[in-house]
N, C-alpha and C positions, 0 to 999 in steps of 0.2 A: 394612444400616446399623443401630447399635445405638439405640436409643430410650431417653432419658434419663427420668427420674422428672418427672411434670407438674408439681411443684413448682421442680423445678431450672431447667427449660422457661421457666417463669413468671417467676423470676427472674433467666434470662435477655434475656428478653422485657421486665422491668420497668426492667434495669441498660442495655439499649438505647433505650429510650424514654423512659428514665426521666429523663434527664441532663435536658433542658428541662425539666425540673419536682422540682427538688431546690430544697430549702427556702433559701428566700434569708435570710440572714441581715438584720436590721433595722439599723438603724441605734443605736449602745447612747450617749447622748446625756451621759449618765454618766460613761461611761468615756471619750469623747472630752471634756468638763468638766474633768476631774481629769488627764487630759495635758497639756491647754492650759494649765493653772494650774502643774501639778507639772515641768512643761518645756520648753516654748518660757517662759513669762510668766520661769521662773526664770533660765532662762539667758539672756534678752533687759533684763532687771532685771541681771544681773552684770554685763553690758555696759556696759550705759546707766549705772550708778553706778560704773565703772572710766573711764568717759569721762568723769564730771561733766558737771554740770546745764549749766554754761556751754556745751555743744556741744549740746545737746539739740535743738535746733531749725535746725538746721543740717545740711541735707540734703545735701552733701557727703556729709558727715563720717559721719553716721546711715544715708544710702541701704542702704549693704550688712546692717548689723546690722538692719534693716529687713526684707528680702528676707531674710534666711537666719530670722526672725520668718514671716514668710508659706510657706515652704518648710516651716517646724516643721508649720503647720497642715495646710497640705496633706497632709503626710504622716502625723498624727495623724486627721487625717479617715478616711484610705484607713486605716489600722488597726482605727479604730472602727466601719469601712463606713458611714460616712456619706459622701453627699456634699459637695463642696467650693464655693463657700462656703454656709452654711448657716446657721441663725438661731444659734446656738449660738459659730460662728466670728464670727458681726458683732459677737456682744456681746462676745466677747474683745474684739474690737479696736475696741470702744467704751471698753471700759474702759483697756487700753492709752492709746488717745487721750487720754482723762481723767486718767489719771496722769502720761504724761509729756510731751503736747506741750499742754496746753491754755492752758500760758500763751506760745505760739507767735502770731505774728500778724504780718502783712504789714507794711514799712515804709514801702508804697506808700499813699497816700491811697487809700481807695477812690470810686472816679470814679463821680458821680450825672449823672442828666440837666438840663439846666438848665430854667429856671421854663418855664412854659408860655407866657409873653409873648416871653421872650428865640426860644423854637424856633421861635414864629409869625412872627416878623421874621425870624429866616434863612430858613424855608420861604417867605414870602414874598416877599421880596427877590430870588433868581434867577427866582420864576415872575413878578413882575412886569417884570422886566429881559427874561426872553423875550419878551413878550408884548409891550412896546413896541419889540422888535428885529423882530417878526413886522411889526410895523403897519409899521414905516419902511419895510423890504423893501418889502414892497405898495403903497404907498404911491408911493416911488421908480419902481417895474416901472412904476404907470401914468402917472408925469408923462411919461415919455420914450416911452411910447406915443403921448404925446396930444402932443406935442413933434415926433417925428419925420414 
């Protein structure tokens, strides 16, 4: 059997071993920056201003242009070998937020808790109605004891 050159050998030996320890590419924060902006922000911005502002807040209508906005990034992520999501992809879509939904807001009241006098009287009120339904019961059980 013929014997290869120790060098050919070695890089045999290295391109079999080697593979778990091939340089991982970093994450280029940069270059996934300037997609977000140069591509999803651009084409979810032609959207959003071909829908007018009057839909803007209205997640019907938005949901999908929304989602095909979060698929841009994912898929901008995996190009730039970053992972998904990442501090870079939150402040996109901080800013996203800020530009087009910020003046979005519930038409529902938002529901507080009531004063703390008002919660003491309903907490109180069933525990004191148990407690004099306890006392009757027993009460009761021993007159007809003492009765029969």
């Amino acid at each position: 059997m013929a014997q290869g050159s120790p060098a050919l050998r070695t890089l045999a030996v290295l391109a079999l071993l080697g593979w778990p320890f091939a340089p991982v590419r970093m994450c280029n924060e940069l270059e996934l920056k300037n997609n977000l902006d140069m591509q999803c922000l651009v084409m979810f911005k032609s959207h959003m201003e071909e829908l007018g502002s009057d839909y803007w807040c209205d997640w019907l209508i938005i949901s999908s242009l929304y989602n095909a906005l979060t698929n841009c990034t994912q898929e901008k992520a995996g190009q730039s070998d970053c992972f998904w999501p990442n501090s870079v992809v939150d402040a996109f879509f901080l800013d996203v937020h800020r530009r087009f939904f910020s003046n979005c807001s519930r038409d529902e009241p938002v529901l507080a808790d009531p004063p703390d006098t008002v919660l003491g009287l309903l907490v109180a009120g069933p525990a004191v109605l148990a407690a004099a339904l306890t006392a009757l019961i027993v009460w009761l059980s021993k007159r007809r004891e003492g009765v029969a």
